[in-house]
BAKOL-379406 format. One record per residue (C-alpha): residue in one letter; x, y, z. Coordinates in steps of 0.5 Angstrom, whole numbers, plus 500, padded with zeros to 3 digits. Last residue first. Example, Ala and Ser with C-alpha at 12.3 -4.5 7.8 and 13.67 -1.06 7.14 Angstrom:
<pts>
S527498514/A525491516/
</pts>
This chain:
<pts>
X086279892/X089274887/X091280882/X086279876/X079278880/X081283885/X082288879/X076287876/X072288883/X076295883/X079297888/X077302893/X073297896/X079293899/X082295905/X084301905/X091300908/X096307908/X102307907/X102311901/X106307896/X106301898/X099300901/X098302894/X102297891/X099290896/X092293894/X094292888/X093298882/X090296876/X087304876/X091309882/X088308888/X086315891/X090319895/X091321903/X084320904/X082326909/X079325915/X073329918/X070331924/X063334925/X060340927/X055344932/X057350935/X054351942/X060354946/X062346948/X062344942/X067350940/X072348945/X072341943/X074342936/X080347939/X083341943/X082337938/X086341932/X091342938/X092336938/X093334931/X097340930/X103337936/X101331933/X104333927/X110337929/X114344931/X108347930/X105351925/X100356925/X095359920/X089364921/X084367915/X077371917/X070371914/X068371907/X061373910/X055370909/X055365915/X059370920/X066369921/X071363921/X077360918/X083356921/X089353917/X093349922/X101346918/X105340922/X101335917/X095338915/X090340920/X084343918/X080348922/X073350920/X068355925/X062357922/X057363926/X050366926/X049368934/X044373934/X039367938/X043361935/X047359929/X053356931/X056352926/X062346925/X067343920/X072340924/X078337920/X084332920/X089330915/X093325913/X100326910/X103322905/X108316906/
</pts>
């Protein structure tokens, strides 16, 4: 199975304020960049000793952000793409996870018995 992620993208721009703060959970690894908007800005990373443990700390530090004024969005990662004539029953296989059918091409539907 691959590894999903979780990310939160958010901006505070307000007053003198002009900010982006982006986190992203990768397994156990949590990489945090932010600065001013226009500036390369600044790169941390952290791991913990497990995913939940990231995934956690990825919210908790998302909210904490919403509650100073940044505006921002979550966002999850497809961990990988059907591969052409896959089933939905191999991909579901190979990666663990199910994304239901419209990945997989109406063709291949037809040809499987989907």
């Amino acid at each position: 199975m691959t590894t999903e992620e979780l990310s939160f993208y958010g901006t505070l721009v307000k007053g003198k304020h002009d900010k982006f703060y982006s986190i992203m959970q990768e397994g156990p690894v949590v990489r945090i960049h932010y600065g001013r908007n226009g500036t390369n800005g600044h790169e941390i990373e952290r791991k913990f000793d497990s995913s939940e443990e990231a995934r956690a700390f990825v919210v908790k530090m998302a909210e904490q952000k919403s509650c100073k004024g940044y505006q921002g969005s979550f966002f999850t990662r497809i961990p990988d793409i059907p591969k052409f004539g896959e089933t939905r029953r191999e991909y579901l296989d190979r990666t663990g996870h199910d994304l239901g059918l419209e990945p997989f091409a109406t063709e291949t539907i037809k040809n499987r018995g989907w």
